[in-house]
C-alpha positions as CSV (number, residue, x, y, z in Angstrom):
1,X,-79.4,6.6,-4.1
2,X,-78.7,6.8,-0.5
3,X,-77.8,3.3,-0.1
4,X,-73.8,3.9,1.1
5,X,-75.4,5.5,4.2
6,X,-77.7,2.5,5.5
7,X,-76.8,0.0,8.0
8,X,-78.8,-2.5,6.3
9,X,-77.1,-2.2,3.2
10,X,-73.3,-2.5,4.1
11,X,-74.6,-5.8,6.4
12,X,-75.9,-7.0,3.4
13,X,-72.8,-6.8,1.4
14,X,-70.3,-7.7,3.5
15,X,-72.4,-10.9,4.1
16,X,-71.9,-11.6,0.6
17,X,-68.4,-9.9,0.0
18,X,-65.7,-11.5,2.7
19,X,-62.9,-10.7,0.7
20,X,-60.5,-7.4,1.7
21,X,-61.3,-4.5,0.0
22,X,-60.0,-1.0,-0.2
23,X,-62.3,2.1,-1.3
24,X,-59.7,4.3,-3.6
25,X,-56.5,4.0,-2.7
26,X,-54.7,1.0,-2.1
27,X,-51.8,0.6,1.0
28,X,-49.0,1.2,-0.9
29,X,-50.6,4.4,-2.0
30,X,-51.7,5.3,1.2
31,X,-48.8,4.4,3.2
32,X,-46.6,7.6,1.5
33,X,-49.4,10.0,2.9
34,X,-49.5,8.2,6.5
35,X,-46.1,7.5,6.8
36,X,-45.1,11.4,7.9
37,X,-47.8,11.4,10.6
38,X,-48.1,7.6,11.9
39,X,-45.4,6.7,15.1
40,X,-44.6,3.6,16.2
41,X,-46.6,4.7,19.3
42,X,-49.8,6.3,17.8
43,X,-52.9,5.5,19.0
44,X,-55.1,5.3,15.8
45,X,-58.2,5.1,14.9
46,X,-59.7,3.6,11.3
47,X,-63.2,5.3,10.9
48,X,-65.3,3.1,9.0
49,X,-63.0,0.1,8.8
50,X,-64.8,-2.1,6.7
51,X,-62.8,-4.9,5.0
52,X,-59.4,-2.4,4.6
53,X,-56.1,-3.7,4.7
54,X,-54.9,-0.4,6.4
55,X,-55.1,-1.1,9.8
56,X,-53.2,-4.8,9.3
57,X,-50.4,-3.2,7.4
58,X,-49.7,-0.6,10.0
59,X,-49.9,-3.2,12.5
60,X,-47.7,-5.2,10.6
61,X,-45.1,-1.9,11.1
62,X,-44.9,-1.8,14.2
63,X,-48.0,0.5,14.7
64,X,-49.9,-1.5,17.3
65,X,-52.2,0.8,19.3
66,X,-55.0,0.9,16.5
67,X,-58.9,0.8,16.7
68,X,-60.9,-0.3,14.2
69,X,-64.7,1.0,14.1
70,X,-67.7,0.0,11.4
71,X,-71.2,0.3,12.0
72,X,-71.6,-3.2,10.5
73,X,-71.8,-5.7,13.0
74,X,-71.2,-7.8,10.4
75,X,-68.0,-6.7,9.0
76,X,-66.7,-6.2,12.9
77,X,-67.4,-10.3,13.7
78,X,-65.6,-11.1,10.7
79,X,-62.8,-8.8,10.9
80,X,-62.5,-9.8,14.8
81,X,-62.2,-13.5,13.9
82,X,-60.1,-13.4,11.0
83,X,-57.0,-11.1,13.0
84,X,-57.6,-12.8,16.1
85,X,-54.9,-15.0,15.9
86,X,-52.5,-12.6,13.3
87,X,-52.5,-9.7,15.3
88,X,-54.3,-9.8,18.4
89,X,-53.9,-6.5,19.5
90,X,-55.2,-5.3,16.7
91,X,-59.1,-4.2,18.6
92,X,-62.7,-4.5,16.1
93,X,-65.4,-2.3,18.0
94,X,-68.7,-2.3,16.8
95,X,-69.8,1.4,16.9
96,X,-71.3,4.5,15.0
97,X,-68.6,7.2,13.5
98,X,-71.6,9.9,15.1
99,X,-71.8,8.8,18.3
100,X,-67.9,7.6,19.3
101,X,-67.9,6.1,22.6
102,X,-64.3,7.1,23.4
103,X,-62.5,10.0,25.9
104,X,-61.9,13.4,24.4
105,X,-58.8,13.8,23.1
106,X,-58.4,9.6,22.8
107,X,-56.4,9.5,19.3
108,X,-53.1,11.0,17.8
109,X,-54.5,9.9,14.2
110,X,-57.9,9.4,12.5
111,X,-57.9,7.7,9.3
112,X,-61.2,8.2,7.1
113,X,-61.3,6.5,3.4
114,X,-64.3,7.3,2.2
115,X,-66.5,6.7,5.3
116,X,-67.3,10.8,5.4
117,X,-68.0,10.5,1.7
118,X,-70.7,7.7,2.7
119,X,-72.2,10.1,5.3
120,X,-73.4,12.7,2.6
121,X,-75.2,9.7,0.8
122,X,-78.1,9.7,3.0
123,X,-80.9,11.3,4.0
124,X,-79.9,14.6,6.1
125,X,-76.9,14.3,5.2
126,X,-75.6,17.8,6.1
127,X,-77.0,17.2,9.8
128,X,-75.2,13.9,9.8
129,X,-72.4,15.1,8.4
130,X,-71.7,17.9,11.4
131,X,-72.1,15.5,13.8
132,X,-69.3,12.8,12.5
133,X,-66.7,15.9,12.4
134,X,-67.6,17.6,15.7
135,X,-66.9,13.7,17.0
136,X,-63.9,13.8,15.2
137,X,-62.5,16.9,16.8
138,X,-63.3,15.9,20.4
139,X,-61.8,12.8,20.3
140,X,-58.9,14.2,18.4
141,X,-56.0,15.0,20.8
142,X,-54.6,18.7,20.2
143,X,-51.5,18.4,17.2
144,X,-53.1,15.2,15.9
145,X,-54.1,14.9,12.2
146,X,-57.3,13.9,10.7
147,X,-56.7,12.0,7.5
148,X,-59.7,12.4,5.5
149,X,-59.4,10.8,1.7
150,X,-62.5,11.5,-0.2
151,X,-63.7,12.2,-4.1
152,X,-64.7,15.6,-3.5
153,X,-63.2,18.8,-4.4
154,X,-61.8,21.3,-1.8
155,X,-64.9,23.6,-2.7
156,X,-67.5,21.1,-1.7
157,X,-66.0,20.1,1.7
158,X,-64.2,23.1,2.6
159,X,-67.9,24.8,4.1
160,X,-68.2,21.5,6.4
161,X,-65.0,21.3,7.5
162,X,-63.9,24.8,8.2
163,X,-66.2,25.3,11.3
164,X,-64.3,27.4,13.6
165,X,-65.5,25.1,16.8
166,X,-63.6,22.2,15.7
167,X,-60.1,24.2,15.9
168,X,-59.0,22.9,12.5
169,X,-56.0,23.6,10.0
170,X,-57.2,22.1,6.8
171,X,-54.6,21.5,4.1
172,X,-55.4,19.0,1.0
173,X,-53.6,17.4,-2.1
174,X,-54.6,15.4,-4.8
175,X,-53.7,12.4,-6.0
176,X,-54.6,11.0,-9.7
177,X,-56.7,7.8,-9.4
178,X,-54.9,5.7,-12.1
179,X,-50.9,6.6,-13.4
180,X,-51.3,9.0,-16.1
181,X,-55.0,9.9,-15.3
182,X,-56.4,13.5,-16.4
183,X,-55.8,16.5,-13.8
184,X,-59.7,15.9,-13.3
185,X,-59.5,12.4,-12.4
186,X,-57.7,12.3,-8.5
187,X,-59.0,11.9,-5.0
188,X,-58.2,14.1,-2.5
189,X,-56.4,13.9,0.6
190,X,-57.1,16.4,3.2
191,X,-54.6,16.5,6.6
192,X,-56.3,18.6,9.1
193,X,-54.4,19.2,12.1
194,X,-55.9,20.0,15.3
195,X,-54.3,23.2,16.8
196,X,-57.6,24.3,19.1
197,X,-59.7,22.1,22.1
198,X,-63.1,21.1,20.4
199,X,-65.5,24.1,21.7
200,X,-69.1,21.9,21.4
201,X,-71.4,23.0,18.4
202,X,-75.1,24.1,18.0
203,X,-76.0,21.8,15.1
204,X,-78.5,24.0,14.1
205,X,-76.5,26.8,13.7
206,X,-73.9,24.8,12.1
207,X,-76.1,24.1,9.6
208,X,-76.8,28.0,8.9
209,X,-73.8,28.5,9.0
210,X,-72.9,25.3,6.2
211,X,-75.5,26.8,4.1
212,X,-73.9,30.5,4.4
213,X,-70.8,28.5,3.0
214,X,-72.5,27.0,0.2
215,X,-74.0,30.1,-0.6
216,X,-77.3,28.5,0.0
217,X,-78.7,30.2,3.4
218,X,-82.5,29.7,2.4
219,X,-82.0,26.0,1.0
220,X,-83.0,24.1,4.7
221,X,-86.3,23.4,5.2
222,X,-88.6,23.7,8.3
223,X,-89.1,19.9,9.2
224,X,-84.9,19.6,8.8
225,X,-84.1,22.2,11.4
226,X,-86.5,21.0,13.8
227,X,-85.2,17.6,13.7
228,X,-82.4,18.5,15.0
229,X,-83.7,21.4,17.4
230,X,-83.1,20.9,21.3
231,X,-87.6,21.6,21.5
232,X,-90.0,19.1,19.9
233,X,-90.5,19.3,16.1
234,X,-94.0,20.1,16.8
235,X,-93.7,23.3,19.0
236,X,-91.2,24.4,16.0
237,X,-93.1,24.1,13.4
238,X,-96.8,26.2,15.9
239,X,-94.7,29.2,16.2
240,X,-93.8,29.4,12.5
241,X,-97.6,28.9,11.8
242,X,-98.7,31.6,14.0
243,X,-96.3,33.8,12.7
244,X,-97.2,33.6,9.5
245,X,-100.8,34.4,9.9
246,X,-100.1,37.9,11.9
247,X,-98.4,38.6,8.6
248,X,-100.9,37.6,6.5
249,X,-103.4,39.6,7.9
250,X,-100.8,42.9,7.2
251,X,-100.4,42.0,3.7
252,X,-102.3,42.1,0.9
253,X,-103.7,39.0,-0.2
254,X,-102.2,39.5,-3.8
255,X,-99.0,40.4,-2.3
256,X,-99.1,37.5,0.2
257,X,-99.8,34.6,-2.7
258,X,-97.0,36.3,-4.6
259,X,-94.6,36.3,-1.8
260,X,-95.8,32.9,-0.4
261,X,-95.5,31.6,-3.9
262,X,-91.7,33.1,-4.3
263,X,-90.7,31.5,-1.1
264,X,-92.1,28.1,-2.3
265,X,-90.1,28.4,-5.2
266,X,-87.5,29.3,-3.4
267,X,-87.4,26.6,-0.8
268,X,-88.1,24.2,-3.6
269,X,-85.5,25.2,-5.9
270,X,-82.6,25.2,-2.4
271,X,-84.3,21.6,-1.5
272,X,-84.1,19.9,-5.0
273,X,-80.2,21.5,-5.5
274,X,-79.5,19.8,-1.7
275,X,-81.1,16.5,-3.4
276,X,-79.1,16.8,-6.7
277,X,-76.3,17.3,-5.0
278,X,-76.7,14.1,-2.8
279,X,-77.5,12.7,-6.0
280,X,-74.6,13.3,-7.1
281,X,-72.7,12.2,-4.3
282,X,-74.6,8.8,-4.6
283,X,-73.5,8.6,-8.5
284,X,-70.2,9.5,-7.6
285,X,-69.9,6.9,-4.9
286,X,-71.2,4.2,-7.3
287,X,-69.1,5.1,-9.9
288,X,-65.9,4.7,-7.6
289,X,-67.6,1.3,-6.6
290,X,-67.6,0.8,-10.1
291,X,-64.2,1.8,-10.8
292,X,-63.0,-0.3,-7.8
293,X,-64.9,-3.4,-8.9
294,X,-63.5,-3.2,-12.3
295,X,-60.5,-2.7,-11.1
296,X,-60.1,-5.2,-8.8
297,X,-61.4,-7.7,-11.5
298,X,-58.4,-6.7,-13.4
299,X,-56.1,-6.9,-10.3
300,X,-57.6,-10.7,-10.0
301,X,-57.2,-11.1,-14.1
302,X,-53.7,-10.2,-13.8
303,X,-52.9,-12.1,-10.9
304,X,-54.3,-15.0,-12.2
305,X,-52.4,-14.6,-15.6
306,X,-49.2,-14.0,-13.2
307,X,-50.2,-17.3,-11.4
308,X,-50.4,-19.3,-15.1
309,X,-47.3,-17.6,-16.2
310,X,-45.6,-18.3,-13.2
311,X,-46.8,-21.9,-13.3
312,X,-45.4,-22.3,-16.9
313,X,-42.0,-20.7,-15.8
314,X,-41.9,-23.0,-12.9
315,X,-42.9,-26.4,-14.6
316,X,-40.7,-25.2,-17.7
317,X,-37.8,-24.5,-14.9
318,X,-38.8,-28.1,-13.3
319,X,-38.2,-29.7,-16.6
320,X,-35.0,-27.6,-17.2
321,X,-33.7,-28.4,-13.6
322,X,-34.5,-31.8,-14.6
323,X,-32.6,-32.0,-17.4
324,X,-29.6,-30.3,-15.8
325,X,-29.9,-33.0,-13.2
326,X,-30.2,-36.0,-15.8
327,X,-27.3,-34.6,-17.4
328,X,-25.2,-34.0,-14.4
329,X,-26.0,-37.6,-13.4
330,X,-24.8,-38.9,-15.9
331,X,-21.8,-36.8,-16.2
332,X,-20.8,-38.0,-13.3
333,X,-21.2,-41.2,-13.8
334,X,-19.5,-41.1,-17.0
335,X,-16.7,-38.8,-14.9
336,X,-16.9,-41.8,-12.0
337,X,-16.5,-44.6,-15.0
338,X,-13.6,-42.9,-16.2
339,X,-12.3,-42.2,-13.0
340,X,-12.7,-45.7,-12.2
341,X,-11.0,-47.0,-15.3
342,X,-7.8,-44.7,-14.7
343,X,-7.6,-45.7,-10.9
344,X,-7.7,-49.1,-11.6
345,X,-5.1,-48.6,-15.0
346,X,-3.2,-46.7,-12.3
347,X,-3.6,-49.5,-9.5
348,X,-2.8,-52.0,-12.2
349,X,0.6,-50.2,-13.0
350,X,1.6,-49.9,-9.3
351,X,0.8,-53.6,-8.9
352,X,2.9,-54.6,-11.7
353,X,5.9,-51.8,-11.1
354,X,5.6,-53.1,-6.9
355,X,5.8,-56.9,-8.6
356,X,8.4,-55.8,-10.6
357,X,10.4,-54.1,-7.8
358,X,9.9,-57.2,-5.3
359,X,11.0,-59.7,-8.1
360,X,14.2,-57.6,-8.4
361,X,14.5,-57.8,-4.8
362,X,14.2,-61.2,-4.6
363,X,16.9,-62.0,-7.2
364,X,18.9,-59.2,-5.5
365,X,18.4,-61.1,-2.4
366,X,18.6,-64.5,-3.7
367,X,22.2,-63.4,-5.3
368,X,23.6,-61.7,-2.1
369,X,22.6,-64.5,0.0
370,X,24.3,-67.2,-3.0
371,X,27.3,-64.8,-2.8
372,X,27.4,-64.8,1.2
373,X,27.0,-68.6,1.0
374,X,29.8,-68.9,-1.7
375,X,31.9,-66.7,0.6
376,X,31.6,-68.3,3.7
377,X,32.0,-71.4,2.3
378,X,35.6,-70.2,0.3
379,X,36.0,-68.9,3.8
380,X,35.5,-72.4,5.8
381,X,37.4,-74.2,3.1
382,X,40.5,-71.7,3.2
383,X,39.7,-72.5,7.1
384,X,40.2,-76.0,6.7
385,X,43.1,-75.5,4.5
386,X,45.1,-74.0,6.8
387,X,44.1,-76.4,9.7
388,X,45.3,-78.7,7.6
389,X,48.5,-77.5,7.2
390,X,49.2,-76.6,10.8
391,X,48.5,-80.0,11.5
392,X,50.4,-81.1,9.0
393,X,53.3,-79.4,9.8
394,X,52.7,-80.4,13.6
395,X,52.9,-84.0,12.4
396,X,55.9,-83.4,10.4
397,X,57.9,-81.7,13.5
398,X,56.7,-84.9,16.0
399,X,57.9,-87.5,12.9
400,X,61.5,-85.7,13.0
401,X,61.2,-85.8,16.8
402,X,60.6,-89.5,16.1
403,X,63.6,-89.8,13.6
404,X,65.9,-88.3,15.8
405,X,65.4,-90.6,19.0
406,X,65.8,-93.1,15.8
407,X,68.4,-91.9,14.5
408,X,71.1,-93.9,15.7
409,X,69.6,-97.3,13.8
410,X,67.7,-96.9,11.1
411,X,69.2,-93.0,10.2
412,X,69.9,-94.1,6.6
413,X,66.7,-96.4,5.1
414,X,64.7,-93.7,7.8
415,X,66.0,-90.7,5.5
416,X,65.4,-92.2,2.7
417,X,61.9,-93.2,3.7
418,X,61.1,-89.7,5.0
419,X,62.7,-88.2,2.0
420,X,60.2,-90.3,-0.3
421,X,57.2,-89.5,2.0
422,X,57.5,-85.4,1.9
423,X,57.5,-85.2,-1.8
424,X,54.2,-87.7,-2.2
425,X,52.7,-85.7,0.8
426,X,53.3,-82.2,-1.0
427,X,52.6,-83.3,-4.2
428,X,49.0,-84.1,-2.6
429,X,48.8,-81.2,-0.7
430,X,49.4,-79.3,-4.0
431,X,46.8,-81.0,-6.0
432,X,43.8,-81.0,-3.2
433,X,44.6,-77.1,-2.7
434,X,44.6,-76.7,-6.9
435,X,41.6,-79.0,-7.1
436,X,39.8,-76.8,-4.1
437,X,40.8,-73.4,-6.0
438,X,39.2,-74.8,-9.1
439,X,36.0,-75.8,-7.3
440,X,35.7,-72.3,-5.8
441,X,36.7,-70.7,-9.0
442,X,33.3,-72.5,-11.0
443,X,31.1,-71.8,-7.9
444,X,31.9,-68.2,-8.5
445,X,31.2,-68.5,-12.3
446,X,28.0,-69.8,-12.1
């Protein structure tokens, strides 16, 4: 039953088990009861590490002066390599929770999940167990808080923890292990803040004085207390003998078998209550491991039911988005054809309206240019009309120059002549201009 205690056993299953794994609470649990106490610029220390997530989520914060320590070698080499490249400050030490290697006063927060509540599996337990907290207190610094998160009840931790050596203010809460689990089912969460130096403890008299608190002062035995004992076991265990025979002889034998019987009984009874009750931390212990187990199989069962789920939604969304693709292609193209069709309807229009306009332009053209031809040629025959008649006249004047130097022989048959020649020459005259106004009168028609 006192398996969680043993070296041997933890290297055993983390050989096996490589996966991360948190004992009661999970980080976003956790996180709301280490947030308050937790700075950026804590030094911290995870007692009993394991494969927890703690450490690489406070990390992950911002919190980067943290310490991780597991008696597991195993657990340490694996945990070393796997943040080694993540979160390389992040230090794995391979060392005992009752023997710390570290300063006094070292660590502004200790964080223990379970790891005490392993401690009081195994075999002298109590002994064991007043070693890890006097540790705990020397190597917490004064005002720093030891988070302790366990199964038990105030009653069964309170006599262990309320030494006055360690300088401890113990406050605790509860916290259900499930949503909507019964007021019996919770772990608890004890914040002990250090307002006293650690003073040193006798461990022998801390375990009197553990008993006294359980109300069990007779329920050590002999070879317990001189384990632990600064002299050897052996010297212990003479002087008890020799005491006992000087009484013996006092006593009446009747007496002394009664007595010696009542004391067996006695010492029996206190020994098999401090078994049950590591018995009972064992069950407990295994029925969290339980608990845990089942419910991480359900976290993995709904993860992977999330993971099909999700796969559906996204190859259902894949096909949709495919759809919406195929149909927006061919939207478009149907959008492009029609937008094709219209420009070149459009283009077609222009072309023929441009054609249209440059034909009109043409004829427009083609008419002023007839017109400005027809013009300048009225305009060169008007010319050449008038020319003509200067000349004309020009001729007529020299002709009755002529006549006159004439005049005095041939005055008569000359004026007779002359008379006969003007009326045939304006009778042509008269008939070329009529003939040229006619000509320029069709040219305009046409």
């Amino acid at each position: 039953m006192g398996k969680f205690g043993d070296r041997e056993y933890w290297n055993e299953r983390y050989t096996e088990e490589k996966t991360p794994f948190d004992w009661y609470m999970r980080w976003n649990d956790v996180h709301k009861f280490l947030k308050p106490y937790v700075q950026d610029d804590s030094k911290v220390l995870d007692l009993g590490c394991g494969t927890s997530k703690i450490a690489e989520e406070l990390y992950n914060e911002g919190k980067q002066d943290i310490t991780c320590i597991d008696f597991s070698e195993v657990v340490i080499k694996d945990m070393s390599e796997l943040h080694a490249g993540k979160q390389p400050h992040l230090k794995y030490i391979c060392m005992d929770a009752l023997n710390l290697e570290f300063p006094d006063e070292s660590f502004d927060v200790i964080i223990d999940k379970g790891t005490s509540d392993s401690v009081f599996t195994g075999r002298h337990s109590y002994s064991k167990v007043a070693k890890l907290f006097a540790e705990v207190s020397r190597v917490l610094k004064i005002g720093g808080k030891y988070i302790m998160i366990t199964h038990a009840h105030l009653d069964r931790r309170l006599a262990h923890l309320s030494k006055p050596q360690f300088g401890w203010e113990i406050n605790h809460q509860t916290y259900p292990k499930f949503p909507g689990a019964p007021a019996d089912q919770v772990h608890y969460i004890y914040v002990i803040n250090k307002v006293k130096p650690f003073e040193g403890i006798d461990e022998k008299k801390s375990l009197e004085e553990t008993f006294k608190g359980l109300e069990s002062t007779e329920g050590i035995s002999k070879e317990e207390v001189a384990e632990i004992a600064e002299e050897r076991p052996e010297e212990k265990i003479e002087e008890k003998k020799e005491s006992n025979e000087a009484e013996e002889h006092s006593v009446e034998k009747e007496e002394e078998n009664e007595t010696s019987e009542n004391k067996e009984e006695i010492s029996n009874e206190k020994i098999e209550e401090s078994e049950e009750e590591k018995n009972e931390e064992s069950a407990t212990l295994e029925e969290e491991e339980k608990e845990d187990e089942e419910k991480k199989e359900a976290v993995d069962e709904e993860k992977k039911e999330e993971e099909t789920v999700k796969e559906e939604e996204k190859a259902t969304t894949e096909e949709e988005e495919k759809q919406e693709e195929n149909q927006e292609e061919n939207a478009e193209t149907q959008e492009t054809a029609e937008a094709s069709e219209a420009l070149e309807a459009e283009e077609k229009k222009d072309q023929q309206s441009a054609d249209e306009e440059k034909k009109e332009e043409g004829e427009k053209q083609e008419g002023e240019e007839k017109q400005t031809e027809e013009d300048k040629q009225e305009n060169e025959s008007n010319a050449e009309t008038k020319e003509s008649e200067e000349n004309k006249e020009d001729g007529n004047g020299n002709e009755e120059e002529e006549k006159k130097q004439e005049e005095t022989a041939q005055q008569p048959v000359e004026e007779s002549q002359q008379k006969d020649e003007e009326e045939n020459g304006e009778r042509g005259e008269v008939k070329e201009v009529k003939e040229e106004k006619e000509k320029n009168e069709e040219t305009k028609t046409e």
